[in-house]
C-alpha positions as CSV (number, residue, x, y, z in Angstrom):
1,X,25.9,59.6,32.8
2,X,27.2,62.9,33.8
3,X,27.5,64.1,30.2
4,X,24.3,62.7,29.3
5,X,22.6,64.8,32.0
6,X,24.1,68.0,31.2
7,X,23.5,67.4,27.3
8,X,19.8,66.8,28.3
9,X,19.8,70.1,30.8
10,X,21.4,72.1,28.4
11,X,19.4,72.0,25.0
12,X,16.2,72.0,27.2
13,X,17.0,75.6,28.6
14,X,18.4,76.4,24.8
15,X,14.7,74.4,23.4
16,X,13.1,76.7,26.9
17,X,14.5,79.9,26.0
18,X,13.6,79.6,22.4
19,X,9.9,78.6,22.4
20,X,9.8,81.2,25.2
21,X,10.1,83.6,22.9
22,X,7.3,82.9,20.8
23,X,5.2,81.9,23.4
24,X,5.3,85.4,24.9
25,X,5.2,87.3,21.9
26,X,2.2,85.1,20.9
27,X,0.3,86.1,24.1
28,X,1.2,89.9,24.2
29,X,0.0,90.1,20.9
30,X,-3.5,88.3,21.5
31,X,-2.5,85.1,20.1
32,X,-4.1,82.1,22.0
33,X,-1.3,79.0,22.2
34,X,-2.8,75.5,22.6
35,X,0.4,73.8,23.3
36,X,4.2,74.5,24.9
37,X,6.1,71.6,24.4
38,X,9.7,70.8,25.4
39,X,10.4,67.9,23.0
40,X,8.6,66.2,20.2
41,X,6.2,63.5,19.7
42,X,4.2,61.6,22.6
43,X,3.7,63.7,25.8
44,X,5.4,62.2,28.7
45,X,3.8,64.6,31.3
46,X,2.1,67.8,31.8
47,X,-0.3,70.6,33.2
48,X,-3.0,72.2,30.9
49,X,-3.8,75.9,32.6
50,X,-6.3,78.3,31.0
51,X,-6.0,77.6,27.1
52,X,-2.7,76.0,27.2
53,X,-1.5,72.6,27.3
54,X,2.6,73.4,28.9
55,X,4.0,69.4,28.6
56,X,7.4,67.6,28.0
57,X,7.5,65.4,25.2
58,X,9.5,61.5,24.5
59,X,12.3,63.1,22.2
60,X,13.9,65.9,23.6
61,X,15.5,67.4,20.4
62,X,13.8,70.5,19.7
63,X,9.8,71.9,20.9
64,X,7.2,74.0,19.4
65,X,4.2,76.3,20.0
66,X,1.1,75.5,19.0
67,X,-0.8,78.3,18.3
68,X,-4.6,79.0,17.2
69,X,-5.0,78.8,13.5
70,X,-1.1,78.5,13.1
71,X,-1.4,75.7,10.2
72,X,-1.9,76.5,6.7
73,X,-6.0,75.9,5.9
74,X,-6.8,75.2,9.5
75,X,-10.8,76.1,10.2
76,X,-10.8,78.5,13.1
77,X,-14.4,78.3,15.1
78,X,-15.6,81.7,15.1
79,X,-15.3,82.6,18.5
80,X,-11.4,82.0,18.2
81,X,-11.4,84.1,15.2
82,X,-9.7,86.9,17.0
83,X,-7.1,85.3,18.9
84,X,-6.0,83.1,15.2
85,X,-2.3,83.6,14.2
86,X,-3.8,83.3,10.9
87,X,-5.3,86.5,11.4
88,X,-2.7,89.1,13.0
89,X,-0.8,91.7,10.1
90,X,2.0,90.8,9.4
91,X,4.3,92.7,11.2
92,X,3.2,90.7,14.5
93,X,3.0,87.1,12.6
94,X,6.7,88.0,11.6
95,X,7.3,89.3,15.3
96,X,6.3,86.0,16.8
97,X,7.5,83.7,14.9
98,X,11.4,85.8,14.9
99,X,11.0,86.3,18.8
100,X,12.4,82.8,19.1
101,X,15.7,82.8,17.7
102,X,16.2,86.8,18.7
103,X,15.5,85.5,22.8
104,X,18.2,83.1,22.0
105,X,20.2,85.7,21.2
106,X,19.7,87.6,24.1
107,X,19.6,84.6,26.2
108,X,23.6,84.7,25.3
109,X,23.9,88.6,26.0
110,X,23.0,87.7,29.5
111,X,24.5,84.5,30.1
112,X,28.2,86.5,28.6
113,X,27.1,89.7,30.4
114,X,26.8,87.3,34.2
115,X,30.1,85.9,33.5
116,X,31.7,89.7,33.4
117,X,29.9,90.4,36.6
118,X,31.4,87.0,38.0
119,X,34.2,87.0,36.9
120,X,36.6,86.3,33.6
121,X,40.1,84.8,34.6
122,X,42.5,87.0,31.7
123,X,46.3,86.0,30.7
124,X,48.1,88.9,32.1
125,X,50.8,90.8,30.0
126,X,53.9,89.5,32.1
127,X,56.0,88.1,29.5
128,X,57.5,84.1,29.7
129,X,59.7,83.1,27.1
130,X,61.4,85.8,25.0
131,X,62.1,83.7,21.7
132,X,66.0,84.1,20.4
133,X,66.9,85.8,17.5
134,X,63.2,87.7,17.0
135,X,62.7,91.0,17.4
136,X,61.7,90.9,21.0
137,X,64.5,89.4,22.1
138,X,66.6,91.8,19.8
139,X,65.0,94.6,21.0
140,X,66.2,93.4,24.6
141,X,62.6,92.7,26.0
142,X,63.4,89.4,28.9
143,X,61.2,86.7,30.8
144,X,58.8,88.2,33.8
145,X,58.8,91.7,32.0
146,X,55.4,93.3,32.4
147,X,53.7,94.9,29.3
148,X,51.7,98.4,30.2
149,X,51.1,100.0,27.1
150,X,51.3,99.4,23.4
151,X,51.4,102.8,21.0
152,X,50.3,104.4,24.2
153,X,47.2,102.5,24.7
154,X,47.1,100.6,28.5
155,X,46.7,97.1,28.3
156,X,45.9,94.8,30.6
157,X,45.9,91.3,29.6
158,X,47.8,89.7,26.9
159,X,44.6,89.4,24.4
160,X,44.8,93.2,24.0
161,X,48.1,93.6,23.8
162,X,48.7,90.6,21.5
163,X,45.5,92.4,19.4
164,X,47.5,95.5,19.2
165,X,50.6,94.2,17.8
166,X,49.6,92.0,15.3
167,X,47.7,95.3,13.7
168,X,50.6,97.1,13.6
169,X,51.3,98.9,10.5
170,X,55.7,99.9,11.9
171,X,57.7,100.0,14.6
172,X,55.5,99.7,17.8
173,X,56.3,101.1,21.2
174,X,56.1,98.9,24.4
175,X,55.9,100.4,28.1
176,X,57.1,97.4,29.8
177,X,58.2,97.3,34.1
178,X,60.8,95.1,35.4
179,X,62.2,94.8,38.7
180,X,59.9,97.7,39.7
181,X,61.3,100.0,37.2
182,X,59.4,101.3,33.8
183,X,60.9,101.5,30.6
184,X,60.1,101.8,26.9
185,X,61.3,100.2,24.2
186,X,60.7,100.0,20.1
187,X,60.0,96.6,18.4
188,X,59.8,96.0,14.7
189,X,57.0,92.7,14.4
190,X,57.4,90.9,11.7
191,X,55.5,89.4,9.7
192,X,54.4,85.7,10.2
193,X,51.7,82.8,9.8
194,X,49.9,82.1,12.4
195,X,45.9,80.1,12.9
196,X,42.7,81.8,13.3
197,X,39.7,80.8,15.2
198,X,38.8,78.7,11.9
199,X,42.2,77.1,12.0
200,X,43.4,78.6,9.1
201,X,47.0,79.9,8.8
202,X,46.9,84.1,8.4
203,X,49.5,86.7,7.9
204,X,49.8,88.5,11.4
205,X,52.7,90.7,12.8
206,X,54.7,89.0,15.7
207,X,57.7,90.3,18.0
208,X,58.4,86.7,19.7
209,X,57.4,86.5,22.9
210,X,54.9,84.3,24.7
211,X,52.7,84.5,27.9
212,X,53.9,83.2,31.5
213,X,50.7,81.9,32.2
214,X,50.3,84.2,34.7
215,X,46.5,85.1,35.1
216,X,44.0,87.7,36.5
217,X,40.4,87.6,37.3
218,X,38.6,90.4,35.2
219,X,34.9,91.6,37.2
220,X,33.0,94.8,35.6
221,X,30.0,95.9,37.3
222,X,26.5,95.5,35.4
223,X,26.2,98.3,33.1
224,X,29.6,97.7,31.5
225,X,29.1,93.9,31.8
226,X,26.3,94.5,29.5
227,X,28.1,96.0,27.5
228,X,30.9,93.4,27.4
229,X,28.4,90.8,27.2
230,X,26.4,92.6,23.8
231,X,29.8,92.8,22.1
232,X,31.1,89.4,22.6
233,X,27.6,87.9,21.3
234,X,27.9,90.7,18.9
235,X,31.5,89.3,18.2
236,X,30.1,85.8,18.0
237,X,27.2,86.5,15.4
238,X,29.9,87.6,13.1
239,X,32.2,84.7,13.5
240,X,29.1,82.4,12.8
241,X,28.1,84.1,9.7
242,X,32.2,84.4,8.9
243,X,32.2,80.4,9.1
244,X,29.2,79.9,7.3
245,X,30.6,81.5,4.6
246,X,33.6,79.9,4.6
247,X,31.9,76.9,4.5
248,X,29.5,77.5,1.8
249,X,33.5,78.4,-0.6
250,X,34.8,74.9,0.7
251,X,37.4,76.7,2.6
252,X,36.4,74.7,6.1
253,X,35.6,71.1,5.1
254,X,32.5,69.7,6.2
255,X,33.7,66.8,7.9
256,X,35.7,69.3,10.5
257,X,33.1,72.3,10.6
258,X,29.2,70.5,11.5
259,X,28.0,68.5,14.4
260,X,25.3,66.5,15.5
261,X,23.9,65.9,19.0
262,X,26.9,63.3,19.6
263,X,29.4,65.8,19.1
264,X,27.1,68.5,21.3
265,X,27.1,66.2,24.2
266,X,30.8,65.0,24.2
267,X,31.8,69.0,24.4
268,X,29.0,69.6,26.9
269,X,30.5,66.9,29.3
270,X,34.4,68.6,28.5
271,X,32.9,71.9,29.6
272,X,31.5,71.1,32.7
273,X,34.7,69.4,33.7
274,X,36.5,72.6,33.2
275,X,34.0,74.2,35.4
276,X,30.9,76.3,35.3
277,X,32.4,79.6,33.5
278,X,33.1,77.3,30.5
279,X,29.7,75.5,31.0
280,X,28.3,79.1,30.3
281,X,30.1,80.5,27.5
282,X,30.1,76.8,25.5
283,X,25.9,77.5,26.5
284,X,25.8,80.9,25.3
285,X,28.0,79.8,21.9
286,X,25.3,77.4,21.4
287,X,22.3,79.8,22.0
288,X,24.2,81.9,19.4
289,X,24.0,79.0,16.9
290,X,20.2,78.2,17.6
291,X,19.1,81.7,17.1
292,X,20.8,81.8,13.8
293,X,20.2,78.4,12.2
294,X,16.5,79.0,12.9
295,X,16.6,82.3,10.7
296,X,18.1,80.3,7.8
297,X,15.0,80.4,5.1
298,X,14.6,76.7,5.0
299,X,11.0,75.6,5.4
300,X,9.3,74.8,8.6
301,X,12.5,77.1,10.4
302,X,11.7,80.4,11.6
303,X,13.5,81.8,8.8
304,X,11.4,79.6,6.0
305,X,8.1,80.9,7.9
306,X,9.4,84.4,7.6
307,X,10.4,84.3,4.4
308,X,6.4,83.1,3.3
309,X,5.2,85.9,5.3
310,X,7.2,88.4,3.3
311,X,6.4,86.8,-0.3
312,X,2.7,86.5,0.9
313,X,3.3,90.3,2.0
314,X,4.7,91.1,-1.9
315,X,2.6,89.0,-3.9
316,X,-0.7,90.3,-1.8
317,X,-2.2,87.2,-1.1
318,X,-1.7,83.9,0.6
319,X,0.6,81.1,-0.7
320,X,-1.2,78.2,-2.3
321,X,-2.0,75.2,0.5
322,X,-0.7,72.7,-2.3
323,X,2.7,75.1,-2.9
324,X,3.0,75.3,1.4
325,X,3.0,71.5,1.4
326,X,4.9,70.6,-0.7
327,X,7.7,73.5,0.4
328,X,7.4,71.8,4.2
329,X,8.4,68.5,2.6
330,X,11.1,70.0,1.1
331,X,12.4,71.8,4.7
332,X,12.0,68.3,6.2
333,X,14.5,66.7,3.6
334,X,16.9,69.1,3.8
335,X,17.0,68.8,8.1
336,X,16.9,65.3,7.2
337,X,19.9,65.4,5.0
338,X,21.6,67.6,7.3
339,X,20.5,65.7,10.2
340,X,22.4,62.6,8.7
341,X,25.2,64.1,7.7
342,X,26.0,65.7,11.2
343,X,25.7,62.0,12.8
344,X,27.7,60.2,10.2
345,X,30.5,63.3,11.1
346,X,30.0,62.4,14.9
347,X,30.5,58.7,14.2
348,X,33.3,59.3,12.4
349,X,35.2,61.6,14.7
350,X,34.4,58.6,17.4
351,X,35.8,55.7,14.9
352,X,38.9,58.1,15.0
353,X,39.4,58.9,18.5
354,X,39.3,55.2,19.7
């Protein structure tokens, strides 16, 4: 019950944040928005205020906007004339309807950039096992040393330092303190295999030692936690687009690379046993995700409504109704297709965990 609670509170702020971002755009640039819905399909309650119906619907996966003269064909009355979507130029059609998956975006900027200010709990570089007959161990490094520097560049927690060293192009130099004393020494990596974030296996440079476990709470204060927080969403775009690709050459099998709500909820339930810094980085991976699968150019997604503007902004005139129709049905199949293939991966992943 737990897990189901947090599924349900965490894809309504991602579905929130998301139609937010349309909404607002919609009304800042004169747009008048007849519905805000959390959910699909019959309304289970809601408030209407001013011109706007704001209501949560019976099936929570996803929401929309409606907005004045939004659909293709739809007769406007002529006093709504100039607050129709239909309309606007197309610079603020294309603004509205990409505001959605760009506040998602930011929506994980500041959920990333809040943990920094929190806090970030960081391996340190104190060094646990020293591995025999590597070059770490050759080079005389021993449990509990303390790693300051790598080529001269401070490092404070064994991400960085690890980052440094498998770079290497030679010899690196260490700055390491033991027993209160500092010392340098030269280590030769060498080269092995080791797994990605994809879980492939890629050439990296090693020496041979591991981490104690020994760990260190990492706080910035707000302007650098922006920062931190832009380049790890930053960091994140890029390793979404990176698996995408890799799953479009075959190089990630489906079955191990997409899931559905099942799979959503299990790993929404794991993180908030781990505790509520997980809970917000597994919430800003997922706003990361929503904000770019809604700019694919599949019909009836952001990205498929984007793309029409642009061809209707080549071609000079409006797409056909017939040619719009028929290019929704087509969107709905493929989410359809996709939609079913993400469950039958979740049921399967379930068959083989019990």
């Amino acid at each position: 019950m737990e897990t189901i609670i947090a599924f349900i509170i965490v894809l309504g702020i991602l579905i929130f944040v998301h139609e937010l971002g349309h909404f607002i755009f919609a009304k800042l640039l004169g747009v008048g928005v007849l519905k805000f819905s959390l959910g699909f399909g019959p309304k289970i309650l809601g408030k209407k205020i001013g011109e706007t119906d704001y209501m949560i619907s019976a099936f929570p996966l996803g929401g929309y906007v409606k907005m004045v003269g939004e659909s293709p064909g739809e007769e406007v009355p002529e006093d709504l004339e100039k607050i129709s979507f239909t309309n606007k130029s197309y610079l603020n059609k294309m603004s509205i309807v990409a505001a959605g998956p760009v506040f998602n975006i930011f929506f994980a900027v500041l959920l990333l950039s809040s943990l920094w200010i929190y806090g970030v709990p960081a391996l340190t570089t104190k060094v646990g096992e020293v591995k025999q007959g590597l070059p770490a161990y050759e080079a005389g490094i021993k449990e509990g040393d303390r790693v300051l520097s790598v080529m001269d560049k401070p490092v404070k927690t064994w991400e960085e330092m690890a980052a440094l060293i498998h770079k290497s192009s030679g010899p690196v130099a260490l700055k390491l303190k033991r027993d209160g004393e500092v010392y340098e020494v030269t280590v030769s990596p060498q080269l092995s295999k080791v797994k990605n974030v994809f879980g492939e296996m890629e050439d990296a440079r090693i020496i041979g030692v591991a981490s104690s476990g020994e760990t260190v709470i990492i706080r910035h204060n707000p302007i650098t936690a922006l920062y931190m927080g832009t380049s790890q969403t930053a960091r994140l775009v890029e390793l979404t687009f990176i698996g995408l690709g890799k799953l479009i050459k075959g190089k990630v099998p489906l079955k191990d690379s997409l899931g559905g709500p099942i799979l959503i909820a299990q790993l929404t339930g794991e993180q908030v046993k781990q505790g509520m810094r997980s809970l917000i980085f597994f919430v800003a991976l997922l706003s990361v995700n929503l904000g770019i699968i809604n700019l694919f150019p599949i019909p009836i997604l952001d990205g498929g409504h984007l793309l029409f503007f642009t061809i209707e902004r080549i071609i000079r005139r409006p797409l056909s109704e017939k040619g719009m129709e028929m290019a929704q049905r087509v969107g709905m199949a493929i989410l359809a297709l996709l939609m079913v293939l993400v469950v039958y991966n979740d049921i399967l992943r379930l068959i083989h965990k019990h």
